[in-house]
C-alpha positions in Angstrom: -15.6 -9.8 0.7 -18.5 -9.3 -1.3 -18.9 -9.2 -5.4 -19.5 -5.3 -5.6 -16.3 -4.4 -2.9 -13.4 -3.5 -5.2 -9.7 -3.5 -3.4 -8.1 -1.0 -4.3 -4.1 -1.0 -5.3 -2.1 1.6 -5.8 -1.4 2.0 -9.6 2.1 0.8 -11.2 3.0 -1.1 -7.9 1.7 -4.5 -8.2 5.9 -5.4 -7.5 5.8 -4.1 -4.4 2.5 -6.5 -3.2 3.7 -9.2 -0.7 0.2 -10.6 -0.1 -3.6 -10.0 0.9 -5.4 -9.4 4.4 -8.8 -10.2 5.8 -9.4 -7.5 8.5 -13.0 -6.2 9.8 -14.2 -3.0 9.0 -17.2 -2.4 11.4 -19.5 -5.5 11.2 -18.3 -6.5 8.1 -14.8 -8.5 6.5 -13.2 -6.6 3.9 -10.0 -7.5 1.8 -7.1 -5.7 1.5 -3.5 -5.6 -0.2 -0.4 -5.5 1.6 2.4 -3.6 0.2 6.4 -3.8 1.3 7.3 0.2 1.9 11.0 -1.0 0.7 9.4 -1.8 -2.4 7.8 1.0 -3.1 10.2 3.3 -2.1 12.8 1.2 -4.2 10.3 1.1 -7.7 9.5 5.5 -7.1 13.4 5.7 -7.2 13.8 3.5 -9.9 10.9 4.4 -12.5 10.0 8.1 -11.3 13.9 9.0 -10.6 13.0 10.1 -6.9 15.7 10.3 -4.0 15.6 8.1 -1.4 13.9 11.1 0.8 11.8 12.0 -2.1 10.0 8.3 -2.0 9.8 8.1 1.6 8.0 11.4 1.5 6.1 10.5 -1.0 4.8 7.1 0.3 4.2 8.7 4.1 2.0 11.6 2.8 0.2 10.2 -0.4 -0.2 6.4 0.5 -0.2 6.2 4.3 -1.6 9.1 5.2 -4.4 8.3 2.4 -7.4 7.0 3.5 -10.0 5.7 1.1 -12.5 3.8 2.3 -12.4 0.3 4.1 -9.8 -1.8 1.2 -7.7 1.0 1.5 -3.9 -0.7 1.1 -1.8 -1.3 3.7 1.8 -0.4 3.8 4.3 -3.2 5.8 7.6 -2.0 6.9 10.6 -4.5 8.2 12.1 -4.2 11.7 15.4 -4.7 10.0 17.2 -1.6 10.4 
């Protein structure tokens, strides 16, 4: 990663982070934060008083279907089910 590439997190969420990632982006190695979906969708219905559909919306069109450049998060979801 290099000094002037900011990672980017998604604000009010730093619960939900379960780690980092190293991942290529073209011809260069970026940085990234990884993010449990559970956990987000667990802190929107705890601090913004969203539904459990609500949050799952929310995360699937404003945070997955985001993208914003090469640190953009990404979003890890169990198997468990």
């Amino acid at each position: 990663m290099t000094d002037e590439q900011e990672v980017l997190k998604i604000s009010d969420q730093d619960s939900a982070i379960i780690g980092r990632c190293s991942c290529w982006d073209g011809n260069s190695r970026v940085e990234r934060i990884v993010y449990s979906g559970e956990k987000l969708i667990a802190n929107f219905v705890e601090i913004d008083g969203m539904s459990q559909e609500q949050a799952l919306e929310w995360v699937e069109y404003n945070i997955e279907g985001a993208y914003m450049g090469p640190t953009t998060p990404i979003i890890v979801w169990s198997d468990d089910e």
